[in-house]
C-alpha positions in Angstrom: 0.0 0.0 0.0 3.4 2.2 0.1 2.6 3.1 -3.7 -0.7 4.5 -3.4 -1.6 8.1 -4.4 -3.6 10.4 -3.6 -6.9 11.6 -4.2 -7.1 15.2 -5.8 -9.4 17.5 -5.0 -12.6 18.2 -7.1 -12.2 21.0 -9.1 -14.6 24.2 -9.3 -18.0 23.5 -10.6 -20.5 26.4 -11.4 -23.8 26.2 -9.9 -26.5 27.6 -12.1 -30.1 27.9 -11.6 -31.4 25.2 -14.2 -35.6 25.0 -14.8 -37.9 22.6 -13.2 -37.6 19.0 -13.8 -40.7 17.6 -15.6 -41.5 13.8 -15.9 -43.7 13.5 -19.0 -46.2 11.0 -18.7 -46.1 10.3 -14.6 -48.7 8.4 -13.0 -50.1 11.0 -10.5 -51.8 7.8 -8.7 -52.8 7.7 -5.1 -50.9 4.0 -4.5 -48.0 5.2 -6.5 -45.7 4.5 -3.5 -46.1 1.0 -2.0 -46.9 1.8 1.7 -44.5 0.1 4.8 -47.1 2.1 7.4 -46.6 -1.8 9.4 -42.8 -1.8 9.1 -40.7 0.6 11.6 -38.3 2.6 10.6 -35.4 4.8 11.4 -35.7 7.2 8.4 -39.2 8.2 7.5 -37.3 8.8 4.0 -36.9 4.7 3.4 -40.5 4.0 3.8 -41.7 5.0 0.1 -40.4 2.9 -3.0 -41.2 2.7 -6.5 -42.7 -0.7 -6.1 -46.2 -0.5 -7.5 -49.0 -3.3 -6.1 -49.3 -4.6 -10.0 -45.0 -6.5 -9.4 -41.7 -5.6 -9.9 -40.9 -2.6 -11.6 -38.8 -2.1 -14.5 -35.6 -0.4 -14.3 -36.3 2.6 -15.7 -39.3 3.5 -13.1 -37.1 2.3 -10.1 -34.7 5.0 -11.3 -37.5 7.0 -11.5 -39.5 6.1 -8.8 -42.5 6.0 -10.6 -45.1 3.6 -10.9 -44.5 1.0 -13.2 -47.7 -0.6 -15.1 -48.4 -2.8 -17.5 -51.2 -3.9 -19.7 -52.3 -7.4 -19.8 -51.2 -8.1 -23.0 -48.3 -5.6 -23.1 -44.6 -6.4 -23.2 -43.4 -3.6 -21.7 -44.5 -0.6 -19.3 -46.7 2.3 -19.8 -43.9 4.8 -19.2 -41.6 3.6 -21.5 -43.8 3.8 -24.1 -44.6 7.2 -23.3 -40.8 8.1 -22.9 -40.1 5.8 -26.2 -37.2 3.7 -24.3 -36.4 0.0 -23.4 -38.4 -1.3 -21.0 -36.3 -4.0 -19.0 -39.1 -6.3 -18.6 -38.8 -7.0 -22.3 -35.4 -7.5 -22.0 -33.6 -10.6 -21.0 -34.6 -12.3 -17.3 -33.0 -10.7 -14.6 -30.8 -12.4 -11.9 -31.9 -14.7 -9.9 -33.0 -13.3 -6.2 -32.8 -15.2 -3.3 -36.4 -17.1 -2.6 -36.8 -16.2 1.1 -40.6 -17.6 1.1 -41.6 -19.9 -1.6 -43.9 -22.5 -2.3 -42.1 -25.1 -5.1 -46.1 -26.1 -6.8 -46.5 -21.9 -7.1 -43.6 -21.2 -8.0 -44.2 -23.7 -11.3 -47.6 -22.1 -12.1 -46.1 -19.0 -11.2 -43.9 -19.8 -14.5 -46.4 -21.4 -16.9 -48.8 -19.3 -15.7 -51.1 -16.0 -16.2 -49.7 -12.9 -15.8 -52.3 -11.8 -13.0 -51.0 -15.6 -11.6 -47.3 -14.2 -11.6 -48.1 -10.8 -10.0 -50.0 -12.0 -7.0 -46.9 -14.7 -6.7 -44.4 -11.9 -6.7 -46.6 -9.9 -4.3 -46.9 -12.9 -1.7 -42.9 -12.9 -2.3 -42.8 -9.2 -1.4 -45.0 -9.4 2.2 -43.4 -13.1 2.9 -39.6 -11.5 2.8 -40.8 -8.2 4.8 -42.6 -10.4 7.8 -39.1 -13.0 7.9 -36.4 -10.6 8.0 -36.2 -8.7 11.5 -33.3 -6.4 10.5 -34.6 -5.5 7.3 -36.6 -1.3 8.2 -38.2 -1.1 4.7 -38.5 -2.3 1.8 -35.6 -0.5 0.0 -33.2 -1.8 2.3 -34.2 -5.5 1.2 -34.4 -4.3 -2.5 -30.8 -2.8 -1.8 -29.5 -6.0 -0.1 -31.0 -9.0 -2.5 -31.7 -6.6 -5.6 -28.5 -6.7 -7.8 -26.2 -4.0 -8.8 -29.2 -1.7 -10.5 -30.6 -1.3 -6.7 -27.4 -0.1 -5.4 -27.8 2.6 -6.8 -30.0 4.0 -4.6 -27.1 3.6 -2.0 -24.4 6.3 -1.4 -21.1 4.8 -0.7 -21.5 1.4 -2.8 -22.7 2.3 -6.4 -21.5 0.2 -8.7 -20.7 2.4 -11.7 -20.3 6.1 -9.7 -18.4 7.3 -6.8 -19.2 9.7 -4.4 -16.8 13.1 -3.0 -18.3 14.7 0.3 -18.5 18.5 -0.4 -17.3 20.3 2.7 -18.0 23.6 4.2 -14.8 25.3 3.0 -14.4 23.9 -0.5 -15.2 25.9 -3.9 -19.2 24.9 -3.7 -20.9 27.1 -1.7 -23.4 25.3 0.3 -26.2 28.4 0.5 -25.9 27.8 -3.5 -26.2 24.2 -3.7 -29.7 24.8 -2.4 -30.7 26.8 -5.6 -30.1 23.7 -7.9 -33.1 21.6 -8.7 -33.0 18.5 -7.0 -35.3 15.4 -8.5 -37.3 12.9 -6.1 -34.1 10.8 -6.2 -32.4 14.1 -4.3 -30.0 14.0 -7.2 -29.2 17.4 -9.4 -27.5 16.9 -12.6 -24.8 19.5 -13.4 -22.2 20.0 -16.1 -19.0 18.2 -13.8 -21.5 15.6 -12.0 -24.1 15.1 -9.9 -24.8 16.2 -6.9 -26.9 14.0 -3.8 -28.3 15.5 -1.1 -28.7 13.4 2.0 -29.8 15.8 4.5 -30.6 19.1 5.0 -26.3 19.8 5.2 -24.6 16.9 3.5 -24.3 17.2 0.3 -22.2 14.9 -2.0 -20.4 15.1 -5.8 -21.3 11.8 -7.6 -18.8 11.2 -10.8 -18.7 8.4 -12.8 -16.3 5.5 -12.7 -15.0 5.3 -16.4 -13.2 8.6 -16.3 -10.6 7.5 -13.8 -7.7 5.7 -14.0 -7.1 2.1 -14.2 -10.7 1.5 -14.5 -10.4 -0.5 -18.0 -8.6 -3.2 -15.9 -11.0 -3.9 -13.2 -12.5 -6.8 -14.6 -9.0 -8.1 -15.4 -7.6 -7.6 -12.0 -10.6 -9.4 -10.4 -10.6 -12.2 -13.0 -6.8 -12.6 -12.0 -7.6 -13.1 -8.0 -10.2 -15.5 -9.1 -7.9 -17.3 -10.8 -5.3 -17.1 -7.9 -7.4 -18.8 -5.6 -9.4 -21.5 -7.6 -11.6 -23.7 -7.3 -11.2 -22.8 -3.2 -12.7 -19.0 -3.6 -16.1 -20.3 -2.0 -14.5 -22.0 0.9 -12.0 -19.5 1.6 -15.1 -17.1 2.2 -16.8 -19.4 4.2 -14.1 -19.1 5.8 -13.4 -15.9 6.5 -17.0 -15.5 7.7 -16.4 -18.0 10.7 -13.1 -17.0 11.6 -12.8 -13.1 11.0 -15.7 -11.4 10.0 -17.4 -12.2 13.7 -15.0 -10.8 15.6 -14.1 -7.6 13.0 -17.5 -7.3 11.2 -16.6 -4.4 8.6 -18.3 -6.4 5.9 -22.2 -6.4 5.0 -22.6 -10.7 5.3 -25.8 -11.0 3.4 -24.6 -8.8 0.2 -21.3 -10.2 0.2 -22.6 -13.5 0.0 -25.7 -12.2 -2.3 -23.2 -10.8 -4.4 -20.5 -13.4 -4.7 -23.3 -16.2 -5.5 -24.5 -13.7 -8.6 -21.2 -12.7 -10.2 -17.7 -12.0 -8.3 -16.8 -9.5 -11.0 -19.5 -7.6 -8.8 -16.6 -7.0 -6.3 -14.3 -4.6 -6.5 -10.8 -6.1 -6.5 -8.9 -5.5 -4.1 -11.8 -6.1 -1.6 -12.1 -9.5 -2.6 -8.3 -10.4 -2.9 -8.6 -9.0 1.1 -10.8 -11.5 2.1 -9.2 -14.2 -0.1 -5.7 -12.9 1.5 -6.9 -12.2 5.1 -8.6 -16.0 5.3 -5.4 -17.8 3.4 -3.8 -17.3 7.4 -6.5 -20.0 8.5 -5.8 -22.6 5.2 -4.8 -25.6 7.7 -7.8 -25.0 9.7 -10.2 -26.4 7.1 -9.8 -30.0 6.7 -10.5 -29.8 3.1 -7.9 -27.0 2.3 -5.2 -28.7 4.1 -4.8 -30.9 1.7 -4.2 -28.5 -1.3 -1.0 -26.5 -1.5 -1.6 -22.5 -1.3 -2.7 -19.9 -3.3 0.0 -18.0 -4.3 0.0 -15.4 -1.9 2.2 -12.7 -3.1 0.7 -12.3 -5.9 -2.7 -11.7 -4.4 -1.1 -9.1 -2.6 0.3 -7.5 -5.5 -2.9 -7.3 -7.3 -4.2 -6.0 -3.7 -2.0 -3.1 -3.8 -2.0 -2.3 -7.6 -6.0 -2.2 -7.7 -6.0 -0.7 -4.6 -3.9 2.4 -5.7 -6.6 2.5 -8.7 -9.3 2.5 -6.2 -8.6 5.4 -4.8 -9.3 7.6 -7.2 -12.7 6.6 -6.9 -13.3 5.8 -3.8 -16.0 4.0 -2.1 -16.7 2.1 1.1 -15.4 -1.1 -0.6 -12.0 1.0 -0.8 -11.9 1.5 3.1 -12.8 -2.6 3.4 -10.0 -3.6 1.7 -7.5 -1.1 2.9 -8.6 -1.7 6.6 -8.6 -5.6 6.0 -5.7 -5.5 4.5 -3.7 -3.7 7.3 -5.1 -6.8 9.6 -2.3 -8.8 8.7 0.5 -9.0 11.1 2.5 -7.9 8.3 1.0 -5.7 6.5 0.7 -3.0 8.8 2.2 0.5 8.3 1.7 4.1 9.2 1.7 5.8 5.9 -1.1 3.5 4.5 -3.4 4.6 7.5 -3.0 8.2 6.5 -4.5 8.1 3.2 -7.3 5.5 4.5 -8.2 7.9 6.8 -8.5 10.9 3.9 -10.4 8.0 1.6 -12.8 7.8 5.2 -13.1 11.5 4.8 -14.1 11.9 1.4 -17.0 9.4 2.0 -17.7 11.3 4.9 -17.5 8.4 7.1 -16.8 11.3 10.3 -20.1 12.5 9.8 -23.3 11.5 11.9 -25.2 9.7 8.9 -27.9 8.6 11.0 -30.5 10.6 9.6 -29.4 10.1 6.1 -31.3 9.6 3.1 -29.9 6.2 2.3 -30.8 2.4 2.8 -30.5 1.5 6.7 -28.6 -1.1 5.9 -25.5 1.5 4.8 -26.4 3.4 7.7 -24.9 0.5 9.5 -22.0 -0.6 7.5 -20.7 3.3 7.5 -20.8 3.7 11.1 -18.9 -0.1 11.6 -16.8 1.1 8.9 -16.0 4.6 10.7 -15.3 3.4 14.3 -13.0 0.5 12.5 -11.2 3.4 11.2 -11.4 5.3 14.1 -9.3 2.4 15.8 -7.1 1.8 13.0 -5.8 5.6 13.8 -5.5 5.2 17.6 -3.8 1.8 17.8 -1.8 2.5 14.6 -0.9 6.0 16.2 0.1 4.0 19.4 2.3 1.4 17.8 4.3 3.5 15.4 4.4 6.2 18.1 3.1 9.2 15.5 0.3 11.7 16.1 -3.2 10.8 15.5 -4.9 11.9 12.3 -8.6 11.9 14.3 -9.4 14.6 16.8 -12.6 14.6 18.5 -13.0 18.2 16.9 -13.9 16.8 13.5 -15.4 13.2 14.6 -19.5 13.4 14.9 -20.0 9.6 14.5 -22.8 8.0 16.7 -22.3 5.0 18.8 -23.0 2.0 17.4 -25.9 0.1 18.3 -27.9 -3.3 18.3 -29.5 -2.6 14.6 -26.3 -1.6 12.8 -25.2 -5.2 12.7 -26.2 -7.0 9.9 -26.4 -10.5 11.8 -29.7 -10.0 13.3 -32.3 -11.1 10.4 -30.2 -14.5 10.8 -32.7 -16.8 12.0 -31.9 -20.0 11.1 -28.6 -20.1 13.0 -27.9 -22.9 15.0 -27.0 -22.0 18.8 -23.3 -21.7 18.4 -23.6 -19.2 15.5 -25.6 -17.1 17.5 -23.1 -17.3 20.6 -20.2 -16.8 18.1 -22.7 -13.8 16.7 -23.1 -12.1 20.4 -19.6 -12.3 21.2 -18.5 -10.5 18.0 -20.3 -8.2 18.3 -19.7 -7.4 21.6 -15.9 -7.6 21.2 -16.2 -4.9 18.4 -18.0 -2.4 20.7 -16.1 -3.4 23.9 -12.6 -2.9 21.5 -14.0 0.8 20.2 -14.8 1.8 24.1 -11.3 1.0 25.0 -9.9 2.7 22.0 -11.5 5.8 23.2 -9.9 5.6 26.8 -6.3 4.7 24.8 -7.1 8.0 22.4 -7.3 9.7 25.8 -4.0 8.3 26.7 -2.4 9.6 23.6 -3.9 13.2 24.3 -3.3 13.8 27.4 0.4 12.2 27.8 1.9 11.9 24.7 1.1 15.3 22.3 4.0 16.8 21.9 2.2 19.9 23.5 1.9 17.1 26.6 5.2 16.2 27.0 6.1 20.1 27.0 4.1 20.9 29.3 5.2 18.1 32.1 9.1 19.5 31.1 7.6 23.3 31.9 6.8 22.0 35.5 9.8 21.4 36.2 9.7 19.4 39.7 5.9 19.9 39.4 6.3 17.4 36.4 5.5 14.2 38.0 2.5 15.6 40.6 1.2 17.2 37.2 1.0 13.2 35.5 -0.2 11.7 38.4 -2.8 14.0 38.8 -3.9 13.6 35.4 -3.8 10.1 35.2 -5.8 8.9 38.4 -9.3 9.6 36.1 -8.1 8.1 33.3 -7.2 4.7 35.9 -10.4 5.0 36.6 -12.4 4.7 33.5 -10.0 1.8 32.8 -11.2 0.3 36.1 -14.7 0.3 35.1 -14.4 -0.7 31.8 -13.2 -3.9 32.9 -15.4 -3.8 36.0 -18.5 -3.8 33.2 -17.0 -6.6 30.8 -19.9 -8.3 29.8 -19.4 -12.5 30.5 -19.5 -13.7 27.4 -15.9 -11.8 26.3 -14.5 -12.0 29.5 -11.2 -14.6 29.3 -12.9 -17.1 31.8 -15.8 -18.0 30.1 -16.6 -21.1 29.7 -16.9 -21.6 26.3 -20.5 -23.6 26.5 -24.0 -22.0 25.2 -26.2 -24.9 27.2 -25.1 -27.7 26.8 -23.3 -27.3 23.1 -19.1 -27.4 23.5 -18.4 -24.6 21.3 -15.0 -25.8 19.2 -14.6 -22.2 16.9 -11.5 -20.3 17.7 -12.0 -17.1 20.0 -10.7 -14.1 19.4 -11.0 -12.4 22.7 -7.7 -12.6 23.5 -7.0 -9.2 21.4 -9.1 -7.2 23.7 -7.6 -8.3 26.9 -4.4 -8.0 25.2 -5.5 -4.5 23.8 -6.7 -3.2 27.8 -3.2 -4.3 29.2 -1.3 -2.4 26.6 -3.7 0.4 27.8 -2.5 -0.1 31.2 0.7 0.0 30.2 1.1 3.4 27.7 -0.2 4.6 30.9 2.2 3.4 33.8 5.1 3.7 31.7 4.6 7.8 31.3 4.1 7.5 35.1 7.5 6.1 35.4 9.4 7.7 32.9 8.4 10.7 35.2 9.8 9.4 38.3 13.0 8.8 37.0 13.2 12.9 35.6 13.9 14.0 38.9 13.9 11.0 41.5 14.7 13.7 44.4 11.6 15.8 43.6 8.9 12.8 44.4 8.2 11.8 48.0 9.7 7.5 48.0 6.8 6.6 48.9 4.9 7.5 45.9 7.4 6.5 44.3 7.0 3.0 45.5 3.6 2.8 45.4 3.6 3.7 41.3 6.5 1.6 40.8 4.5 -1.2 42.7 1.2 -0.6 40.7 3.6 -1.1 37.2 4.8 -4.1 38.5 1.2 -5.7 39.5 0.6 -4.4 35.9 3.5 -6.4 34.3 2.9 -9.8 36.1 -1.0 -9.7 35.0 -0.1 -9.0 31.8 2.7 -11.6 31.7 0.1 -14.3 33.5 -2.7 -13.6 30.8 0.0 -14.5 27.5 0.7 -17.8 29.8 -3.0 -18.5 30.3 -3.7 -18.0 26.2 -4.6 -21.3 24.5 -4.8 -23.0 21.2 -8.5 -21.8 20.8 -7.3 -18.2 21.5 -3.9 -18.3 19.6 -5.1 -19.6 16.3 -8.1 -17.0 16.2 -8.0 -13.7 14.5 -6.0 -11.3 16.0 -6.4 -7.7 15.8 -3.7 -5.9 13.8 -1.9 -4.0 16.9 -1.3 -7.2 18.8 1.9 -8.2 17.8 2.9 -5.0 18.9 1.0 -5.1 22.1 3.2 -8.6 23.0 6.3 -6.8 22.1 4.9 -3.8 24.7 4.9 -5.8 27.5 8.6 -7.3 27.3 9.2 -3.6 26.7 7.5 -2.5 29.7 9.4 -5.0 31.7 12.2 -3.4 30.7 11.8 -0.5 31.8 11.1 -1.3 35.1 14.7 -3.5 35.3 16.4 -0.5 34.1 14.8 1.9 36.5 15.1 -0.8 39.1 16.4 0.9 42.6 18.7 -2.3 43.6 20.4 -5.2 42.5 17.4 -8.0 43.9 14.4 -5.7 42.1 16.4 -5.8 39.1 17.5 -9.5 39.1 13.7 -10.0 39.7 12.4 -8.5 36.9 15.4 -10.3 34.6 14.2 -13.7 35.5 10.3 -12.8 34.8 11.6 -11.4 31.2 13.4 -14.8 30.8 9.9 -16.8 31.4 8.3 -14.5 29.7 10.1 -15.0 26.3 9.8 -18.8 26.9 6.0 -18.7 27.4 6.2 -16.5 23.8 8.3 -19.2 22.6 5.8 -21.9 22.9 2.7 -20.1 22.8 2.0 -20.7 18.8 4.0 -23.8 16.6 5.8 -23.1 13.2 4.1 -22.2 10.5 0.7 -21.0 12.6 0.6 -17.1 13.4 4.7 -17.1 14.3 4.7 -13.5 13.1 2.4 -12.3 16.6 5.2 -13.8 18.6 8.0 -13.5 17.0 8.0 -10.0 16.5 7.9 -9.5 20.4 10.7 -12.0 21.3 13.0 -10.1 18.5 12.1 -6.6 20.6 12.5 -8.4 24.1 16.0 -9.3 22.9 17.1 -6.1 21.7 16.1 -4.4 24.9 17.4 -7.0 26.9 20.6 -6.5 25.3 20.9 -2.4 25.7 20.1 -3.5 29.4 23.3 -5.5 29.5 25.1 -2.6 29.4 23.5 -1.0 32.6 26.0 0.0 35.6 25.5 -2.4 38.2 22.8 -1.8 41.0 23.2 -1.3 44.2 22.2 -3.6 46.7 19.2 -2.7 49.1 17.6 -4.6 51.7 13.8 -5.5 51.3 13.3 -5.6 55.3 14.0 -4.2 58.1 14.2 -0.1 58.0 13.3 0.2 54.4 9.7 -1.2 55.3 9.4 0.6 58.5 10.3 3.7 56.9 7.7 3.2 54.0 4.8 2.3 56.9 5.8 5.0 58.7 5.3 7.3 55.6 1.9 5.6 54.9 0.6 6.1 58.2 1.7 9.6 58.2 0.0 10.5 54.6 -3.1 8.7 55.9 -2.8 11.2 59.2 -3.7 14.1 57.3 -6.9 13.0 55.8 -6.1 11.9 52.7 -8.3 8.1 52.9 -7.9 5.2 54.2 -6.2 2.7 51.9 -7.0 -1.0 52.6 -5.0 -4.2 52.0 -1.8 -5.0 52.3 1.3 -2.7 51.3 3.2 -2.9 48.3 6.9 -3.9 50.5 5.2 -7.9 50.6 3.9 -7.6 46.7 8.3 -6.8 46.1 9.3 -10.4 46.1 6.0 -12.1 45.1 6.3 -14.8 42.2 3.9 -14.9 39.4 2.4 -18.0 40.4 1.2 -16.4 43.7 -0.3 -12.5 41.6 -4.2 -12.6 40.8 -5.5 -13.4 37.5 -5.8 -10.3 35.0 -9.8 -11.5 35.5 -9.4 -8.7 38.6 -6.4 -6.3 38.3 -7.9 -4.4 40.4 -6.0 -4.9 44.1 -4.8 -3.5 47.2 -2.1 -1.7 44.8 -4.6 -0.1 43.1 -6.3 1.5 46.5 -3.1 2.8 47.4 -2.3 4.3 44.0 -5.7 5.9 43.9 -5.5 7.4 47.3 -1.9 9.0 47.0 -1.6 9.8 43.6 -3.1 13.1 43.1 -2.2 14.3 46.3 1.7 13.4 45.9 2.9 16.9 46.1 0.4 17.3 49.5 2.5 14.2 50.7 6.0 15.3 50.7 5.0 18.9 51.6 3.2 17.4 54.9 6.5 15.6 55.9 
């Protein structure tokens, strides 16, 4: 992805007032929209269709949205004639749609029959697929979803021959203006440049057609060439991907893809479906039936990713963001650079706007706002991970929360138990991953802007009672976060939905993984602090922080011990590999900053079992690259640390602990709280074996750090 390019800017188009529209020959009818009065809806907007009650319309009137009729004995529709075009019903059959509700003895008369026969056949189809599909808020999203490429069109983001350029507040178009164009029922206004599409009272859009832009004469030959890559396994490596990734990172719409595929895969764009080919290649051993073949030849899948990607991005549409954002899920192929322009892609869809009241399908309402937050976590972890500024602020990022309906799982009903289980936890593990990426964007604000870091160097002395301060509410949120885990994601669940073993892989692991590198960006500003000016911060506090990092590390190091087969051979979230490596990093750290000899020594042997536990946690040849990765950075820092002066030797008895009571007792004098538990001098020498499970990191350490860190500076001033 290091060769894409960038989009350019649309250039000025004039905006002149242009007469009324007229529609020759429109059916001013009082059933000329198909009422969904019994369906509920989010957008009063999707509730009126083209369909008339007479069967399915032609093309031209769906365009239209007029009513399409026809005469008994007519071949075609009454406003075609009138117009003098092709009518598609005269035309060849179109593609098959999916029969959600069908009986096989109508369905035959339905064929031989009448045409009055055929229309109140297609109109039973019509009411049976609104009753049995839950998700589905009107009748264009269904059309949208099972409809075929002509339907799409009514969608924004995923047209299959134009592509869409949000028009902002600042550019050459002056929105006051864009009001004075005539806009048809299809909120569509044809100008010299393009066309524009209103979707709410401020959003306005510039749709321009796919044929002007560059490398589009090779589409079909670029996907033709991944189809070839991977057959006759291109069916079962989507199945696969379905089971293994999608649940756990659902960016894709299930029931089009699958709609789509079974239709015609030149449907796809390329490099979205050489991502999914690519992305479920990782899992080839874990079909039985796969096994046994030798691979597809993955680097060239990935060079027809990244050469049709680059094309797709000069017409952009969500299927662009897929692919890019899938793509980046390998362990490999992540990199900053790429992120930057998938994030300007994001914003020239407008995929940071609030699109909820939208005049679009539901069913896109959904996909954006997955689409947007799986972005919005692309920047944050890719920002922490390369260590470079964030190209999201909170400024410019209006996107709602997600909720229950923007999943596209839920008119699933014919799942077996562990489908739905699988379906739950997915979901749940996306939401629960965006929350925490929200706390870790806090993280990166408040600690490591290079406005941040300036301003703990400006306080001088101050600099370490300024962080603590500002980190005790962000320890908080990250306390109840975890505190409100919900069961089924949480690392001891059992795995069982009634009495049905579930045997799919489980890719919780990259959450809990995700919250300790959370913990950790934290602690390790804390004690990069301490260590500016060691003289300036009362020992005490500084034990207590130390202490909480160290409780941090051995959770952290306990939860990559306690990861199994069924977690390790999941999907893993792209950050991970560099969340292992974090922790050997943080351990580190606190050998480096280690006050004596024995701490040090301590935290040595714990890095040693630490690379032996990444060592054996996956075999050859199955995800090597999460673990490797960290063991090569555990070794390098190990190594600089091999060239540390040697420490001194202090006693862990005696009059150090007497001296750090005595300080407790005297903080805790003045009224600062009461801090239960035990201190941190007996947590010093405690082995992993003997440290709670990262189930509940929250301890006595914890109780201490909250009572004493904000008021550090109160501490050693009350001496």
């Amino acid at each position: 992805m290091s060769n894409l390019v960038t989009v350019p800017r649309t250039v000025p188009i004039a905006i002149a007032p242009k007469p009324s529209l007229i529609f020759p020959g429109r059916y001013h009818t009082n059933d000329a929209n198909f009422s969904l009065n019994s369906v509920n809806s989010n957008d009063s907007t999707d509730s009126d269709s083209p369909v008339s009650g007479t069967g399915t319309p032609c093309e031209s009137c769906l365009r239209r949205r007029l009513k399409c009729v026809v005469g008994e004995d007519e071949e075609s529709c009454a406003s075609c004639q009138v117009h003098g075009i092709p009518c598609s019903l005269n035309q060849s059959p179109q593609p098959l749609k999916r029969k959600l509700v069908c009986d096989s003895t109508e369905e035959r008369n339905g064929k031989r029959g009448s045409p009055g026969r055929s229309d109140n056949r297609r109109r039973r189809q019509r009411q049976a697929s609104l009753s049995s599909t839950t998700a589905s808020t009107s009748l264009i999203e269904e059309m949208a979803n099972f409809g075929g490429p002509t339907l799409l069109k009514r969608t924004l983001g995923l047209q299959e021959d134009r592509y869409s350029q949000y028009i902002g507040p600042t550019t050459d178009f002056e929105p006051s203006l864009i009001n004075l164009s005539p806009f048809d029922p299809q909120d569509e206004s044809l100008l010299a440049r393009g066309t524009l599409r209103k979707v709410s009272d401020h959003d306005t859009f510039l749709l321009l057609p796919d044929s002007t832009t560059p490398g589009h004469e090779h589409q079909f030959e670029d996907v033709d060439e991944v189809q070839r890559l991977v057959a006759p396994y291109g069916r079962k490596l989507i199945d696969l991907y379905f089971e293994v990734v999608h649940p756990a990172f659902p960016i894709v719409q299930k029931n089009v893809f699958y709609e789509k595929y079974d239709r015609n895969y030149r449907e796809f764009s390329p490099p979205l479906l050489a991502a999914v080919y690519i992305l479920a290649i990782n899992w080839w051993e874990h079909s039985d039936e796969l096994s046994k073949s030798p691979r597809p030849n993955v680097r060239e899948i990935e060079r027809l990713i990244r050469s049709s990607l680059a094309d797709a991005m000069w017409r952009p549409k969500l299927s662009t963001v897929q692919a890019a954002l899938l793509l980046s899920q390998r362990p490999e192929g992540d990199q900053w650079a790429p992120t930057a322009q998938i994030v300007a892609i994001a914003q020239e869809l407008g995929l940071h706007l609030d699109c909820t009241h939208w005049k679009i399908p539901p069913w896109e309402k959904g996909l954006r706002k997955r689409l947007a937050w799986a972005l919005y976590m692309q920047d944050k972890w890719g920002a922490l991970v390369h260590g470079r500024p964030s190209h999201i602020f909170s400024s410019n990022w209006i996107v709602q929360p997600l909720a229950a309906n923007d999943f596209p799982e839920t008119e699933l009903d014919d799942q077996n138990p562990e489908e739905k289980v699988e379906i739950e936890r997915g979901r749940t593990l996306f939401v629960q991953m965006i929350c925490l990426t929200q706390i870790l964007a806090e993280i990166l604000e408040t600690f490591y802007t290079l406005e941040a870091m300036q301003n703990v160097t400006n306080a001088g002395s101050q600099g370490t009672h300024l962080v603590l301060a500002m980190a005790k509410p962000i320890q908080l949120k990250l306390k109840e976060w975890y505190a409100a885990l919900p069961t089924v994601i949480r690392m001891d669940s059992s795995f069982q939905s009634g009495n049905v073993a579930l045997t799919r892989l489980s890719s919780i692991g990259y959450l809990h993984l995700a919250y300790f590198a959370t913990e950790i960006t934290l602690h390790r500003r804390i004690i990069r602090s301490l260590e500016t000016d060691t003289q300036a911060v009362d020992p005490y506090v500084q034990h207590i922080c130390r202490s909480a990092a160290k409780a941090r590390l051995i959770s952290a190091m306990d939860f990559v011990n306690r990861l199994t087969p069924q977690h390790l051979r999941a999907f893993w979230y792209f950050a991970s590999k560099t969340n292992f490596a974090l922790i050997g990093t943080f351990g580190s750290l606190l050998w480096a900053t280690s006050p004596g000899r024995e701490e040090a020594e301590w935290y040595r042997r714990r890095l040693g079992e630490y690379r032996w536990t990444l060592s054996v946690s996956s075999k050859p040849g199955e995800f090597k690259g999460l673990t490797e990765f960290a063991m090569g950075m555990l070794d390098i820092s190990t190594g600089l640390l091999k060239k540390l002066p040697e420490k001194p030797e202090l006693s862990q008895s005696g009059s150090t602990i007497e001296f750090d009571a005595g300080r407790r007792q005297s903080i805790l004098s003045m009224g600062f709280g009461s801090a239960g538990g035990e201190t941190y001098s007996s947590i010093a020498s405690a082995d992993i074996s003997n440290m709670q499970s990262p189930e509940s990191p929250i301890d006595s350490s914890d109780e201490d750090y909250d009572t004493f860190a904000p008021m550090a500076g109160m501490a050693s001033m009350g001496d």
